[in-house]
C-alpha positions in Angstrom: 9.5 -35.3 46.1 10.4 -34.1 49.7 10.6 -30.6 50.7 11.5 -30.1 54.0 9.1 -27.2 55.2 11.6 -25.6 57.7 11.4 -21.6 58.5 11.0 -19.8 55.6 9.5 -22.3 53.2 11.8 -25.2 52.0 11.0 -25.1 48.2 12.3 -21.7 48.1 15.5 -23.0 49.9 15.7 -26.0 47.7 15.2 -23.4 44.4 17.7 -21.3 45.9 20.4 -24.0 46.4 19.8 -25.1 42.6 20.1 -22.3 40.8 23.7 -22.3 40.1 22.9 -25.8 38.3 20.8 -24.4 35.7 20.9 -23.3 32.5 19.3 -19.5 31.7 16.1 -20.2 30.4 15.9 -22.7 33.5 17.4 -20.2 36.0 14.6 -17.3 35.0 11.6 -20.4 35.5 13.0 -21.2 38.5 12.9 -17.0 39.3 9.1 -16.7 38.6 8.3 -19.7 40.7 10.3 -18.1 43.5 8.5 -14.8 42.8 5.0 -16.3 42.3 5.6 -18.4 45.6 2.0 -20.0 46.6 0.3 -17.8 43.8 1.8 -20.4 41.6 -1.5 -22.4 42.1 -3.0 -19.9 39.8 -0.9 -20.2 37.1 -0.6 -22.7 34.2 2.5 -23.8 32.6 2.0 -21.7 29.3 1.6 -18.7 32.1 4.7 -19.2 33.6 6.9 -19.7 30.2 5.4 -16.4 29.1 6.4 -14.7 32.3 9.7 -16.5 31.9 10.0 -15.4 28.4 10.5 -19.2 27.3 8.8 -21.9 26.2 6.4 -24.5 28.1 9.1 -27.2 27.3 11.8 -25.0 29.1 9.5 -24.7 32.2 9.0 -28.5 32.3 12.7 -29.5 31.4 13.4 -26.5 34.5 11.3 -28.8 37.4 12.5 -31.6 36.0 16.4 -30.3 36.5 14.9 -28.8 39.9 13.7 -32.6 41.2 10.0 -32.8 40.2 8.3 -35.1 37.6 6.8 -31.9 35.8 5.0 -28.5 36.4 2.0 -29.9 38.1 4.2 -31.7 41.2 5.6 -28.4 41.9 2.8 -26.7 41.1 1.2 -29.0 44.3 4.7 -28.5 46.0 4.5 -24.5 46.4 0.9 -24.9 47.4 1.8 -26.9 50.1 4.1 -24.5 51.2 2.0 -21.8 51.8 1.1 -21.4 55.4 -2.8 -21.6 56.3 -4.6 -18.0 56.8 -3.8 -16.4 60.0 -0.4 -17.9 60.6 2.5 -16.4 61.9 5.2 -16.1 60.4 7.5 -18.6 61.4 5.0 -20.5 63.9 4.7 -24.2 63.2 3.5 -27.4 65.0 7.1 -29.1 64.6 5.0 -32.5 64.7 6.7 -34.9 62.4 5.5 -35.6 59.0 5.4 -38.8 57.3 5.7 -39.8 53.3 5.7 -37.1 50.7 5.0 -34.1 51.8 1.2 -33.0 51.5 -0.7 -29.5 51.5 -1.2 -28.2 54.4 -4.5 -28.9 55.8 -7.2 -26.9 56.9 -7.4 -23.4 55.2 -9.7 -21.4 52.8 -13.5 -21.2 52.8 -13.7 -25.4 53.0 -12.0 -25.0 56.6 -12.9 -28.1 58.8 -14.2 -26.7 62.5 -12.3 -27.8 65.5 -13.5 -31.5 65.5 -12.4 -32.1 62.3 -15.6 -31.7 60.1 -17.1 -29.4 57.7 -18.8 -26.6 59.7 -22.4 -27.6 59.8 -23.3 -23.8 57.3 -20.9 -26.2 54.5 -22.6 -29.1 55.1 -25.7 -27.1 54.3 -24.6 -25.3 51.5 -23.2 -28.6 50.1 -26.6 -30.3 50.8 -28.3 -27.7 48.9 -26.5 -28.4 45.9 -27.4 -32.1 45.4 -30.5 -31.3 46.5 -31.6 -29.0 43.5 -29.7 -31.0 41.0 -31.5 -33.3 38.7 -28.7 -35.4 38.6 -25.7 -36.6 40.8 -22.2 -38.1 38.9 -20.1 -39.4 42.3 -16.2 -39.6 41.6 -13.5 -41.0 43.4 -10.3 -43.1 42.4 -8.1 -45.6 44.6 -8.8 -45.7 48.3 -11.4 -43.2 48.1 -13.5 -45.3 45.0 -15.1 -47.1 48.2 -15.8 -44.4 49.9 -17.3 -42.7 46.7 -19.5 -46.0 45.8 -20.7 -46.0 49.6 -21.6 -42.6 49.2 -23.6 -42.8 45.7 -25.9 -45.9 47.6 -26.6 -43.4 50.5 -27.6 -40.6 48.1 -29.9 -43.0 46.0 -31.3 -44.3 49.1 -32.8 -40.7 49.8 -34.0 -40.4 45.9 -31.4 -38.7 44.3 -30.7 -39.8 40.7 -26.8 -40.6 41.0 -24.4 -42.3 38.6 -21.1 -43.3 40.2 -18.7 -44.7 36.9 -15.6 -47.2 38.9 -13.9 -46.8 35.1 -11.7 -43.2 35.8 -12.1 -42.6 31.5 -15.9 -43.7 31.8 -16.5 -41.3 34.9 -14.5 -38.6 32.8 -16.8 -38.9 29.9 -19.9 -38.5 32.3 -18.7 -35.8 34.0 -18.2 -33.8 30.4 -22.2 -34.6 29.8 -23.1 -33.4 32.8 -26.0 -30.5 32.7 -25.6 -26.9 34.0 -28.4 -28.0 37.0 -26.6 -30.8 37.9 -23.2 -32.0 40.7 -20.3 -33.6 40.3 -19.4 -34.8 44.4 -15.1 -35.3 43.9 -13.6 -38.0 46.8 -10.0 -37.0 47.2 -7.8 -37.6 50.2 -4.8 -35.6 49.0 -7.7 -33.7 46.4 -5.1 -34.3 43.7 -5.6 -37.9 42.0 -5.1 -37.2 38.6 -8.4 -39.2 36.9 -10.9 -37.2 39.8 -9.8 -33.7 39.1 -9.4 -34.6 35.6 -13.4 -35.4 35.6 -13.9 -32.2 38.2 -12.4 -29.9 35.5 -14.6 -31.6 32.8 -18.2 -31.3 35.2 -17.2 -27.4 35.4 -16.4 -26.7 31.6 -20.0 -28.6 31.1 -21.6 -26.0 33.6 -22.2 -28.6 36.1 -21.6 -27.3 40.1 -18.7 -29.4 42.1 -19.1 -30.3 45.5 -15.7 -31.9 46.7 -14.9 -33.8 50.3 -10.9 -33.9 50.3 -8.3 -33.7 53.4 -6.5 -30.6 52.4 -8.4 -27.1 51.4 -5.6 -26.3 49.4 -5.5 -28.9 46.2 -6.2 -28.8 42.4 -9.6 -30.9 43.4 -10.0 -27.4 45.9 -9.5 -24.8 43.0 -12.2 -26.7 40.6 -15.0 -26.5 43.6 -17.9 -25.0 44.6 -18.3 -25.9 48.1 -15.3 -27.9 49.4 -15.9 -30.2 52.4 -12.6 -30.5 54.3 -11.9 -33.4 56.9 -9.8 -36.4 57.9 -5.8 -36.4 56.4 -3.9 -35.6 59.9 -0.6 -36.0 59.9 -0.3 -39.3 61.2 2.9 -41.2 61.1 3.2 -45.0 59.4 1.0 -43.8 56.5 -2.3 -44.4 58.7 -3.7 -41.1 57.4 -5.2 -42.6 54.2 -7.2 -45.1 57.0 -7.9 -41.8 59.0 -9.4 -40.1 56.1 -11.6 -42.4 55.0 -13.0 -42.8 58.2 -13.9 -39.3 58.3 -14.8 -39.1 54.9 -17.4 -41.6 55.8 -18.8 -39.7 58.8 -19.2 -36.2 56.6 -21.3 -38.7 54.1 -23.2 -40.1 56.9 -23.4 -36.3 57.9 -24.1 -35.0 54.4 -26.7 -37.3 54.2 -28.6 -36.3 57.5 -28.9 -33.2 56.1 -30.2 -33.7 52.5 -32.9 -36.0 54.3 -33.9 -32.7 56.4 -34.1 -30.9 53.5 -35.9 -33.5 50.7 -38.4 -34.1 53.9 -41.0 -36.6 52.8 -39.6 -37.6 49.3 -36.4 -38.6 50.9 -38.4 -40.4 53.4 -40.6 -42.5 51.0 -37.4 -43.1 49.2 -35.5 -44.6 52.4 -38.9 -46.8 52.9 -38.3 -48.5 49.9 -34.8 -48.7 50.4 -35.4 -51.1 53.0 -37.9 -53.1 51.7 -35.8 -53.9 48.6 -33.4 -54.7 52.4 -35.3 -56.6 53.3 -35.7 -58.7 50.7 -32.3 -60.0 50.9 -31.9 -60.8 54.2 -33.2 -64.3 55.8 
């Protein structure tokens, strides 16, 4: 659904105009969203019926009457609305934005640096991660699924033990046997494709750590992490921001990788040896 993000946060405008269409129990959802504002991230649906002094099914029928599919779209809709930290009030790009309205990228600890990419302290902290675990599950659904199979060759390449499921209920079902030692790496443009937070949320009730690269720090894929990677997803007109964040997605791999080689030193090095002679093998 659109919101128009105009001064003052167009989902509480849109709430506002609605109200006189719904019903009580809907009207006092639709007050505990407008209270909660960006907060709302934090809340399930059985949190906001029992602040609403309803039922779940009243909070779902109540964003259903108020435009959205269900709780999670508006859920993701009053995230996007929050401004990023340090904003003033009322400051914005006024760049034009194209498609569904996204979160607003960067913000939070996972804050891309002024080029675009992870800070180089997240990269190591990220790098750290895979590096200690004894295994590696790789997830990533739709346009980032290549970008998520390109990225479990690069981390086998330097030894790591990495399983990378294409099957979203198969990669699910790994992620929930995952060990407390090992990391789930999440692929996410907009860090909220159903079937990869779904397998996030799964690695972290296992114990596992999550290490996500996404385009927006604020996402449900962002609230499951341990180290979030943020880069790529500018608002680009003609949709040419899923090509844009795939491309950088790629270059924080390539940059992920560099790292983990630094830090794996001479294993990682006798693993990339015979990475190219099994190369070489297959090539005339």
């Amino acid at each position: 659904m659109e919101i128009n993000s105009t001064a003052g946060g167009g989902l509480a405008a849109h709430i506002r105009a609605h109200l006189p269409e719904l019903r009580d129990t809907e009207a006092r959802v639709a007050q505990v969203v407008l209270d909660k504002g960006a907060q709302l991230v934090h809340l399930s649906v059985s949190d906001v019926a029992a602040l609403a002094g309803t039922a779940p099914s009243s909070v779902v029928r109540a964003c259903q009457r108020l435009g959205f599919r269900g709780y999670q779209e508006l859920k993701i809709a009053a995230a996007r609305q929050a401004p990023p930290p340090g904003a003033l009030p009322g400051s914005g790009s006024g760049r034009p934005r194209a498609g569904r309205h996204r979160p607003r990228r960067p913000g939070g600890a996972g804050r891309a640096g002024r080029d675009g990419a992870p800070p180089p302290e997240r990269l190591r902290t990220a790098a750290g991660l895979l590096d200690a675990a004894p295994r590696v599950l790789v997830v990533g659904a739709g346009l980032s699924g290549a970008v998520a199979l390109d990225t479990a060759y690069r981390l086998r390449a330097l030894g790591c033990a990495v399983d990378a499921p294409a099957d979203p209920l198969t990669a699910q079902l790994a992620a929930s046997q995952l060990a407390s030692a090992d990391v789930c790496l999440a692929i996410s443009h907009t860090g909220a494709t159903r079937s990869t937070v779904d397998a996030v949320r799964g690695a972290r009730r296992a114990g596992a750590r999550v290490v996500a690269l996404t385009s927006y720090a604020r996402s449900p894929l962002s609230e499951s992490s341990d180290c979030t990677l943020v880069a790529g997803g500018q608002d680009l007109v003609f949709g040419l921001e899923t090509v844009a964040s795939r491309l950088a997605h790629l270059t924080v791999i390539d940059a992920l990788a560099l790292t983990l080689l630094g830090l794996r030193g001479t294993p990682a090095e006798a693993a990339l040896r015979l990475s190219a002679d099994v190369t070489v093998d297959h090539s005339y």
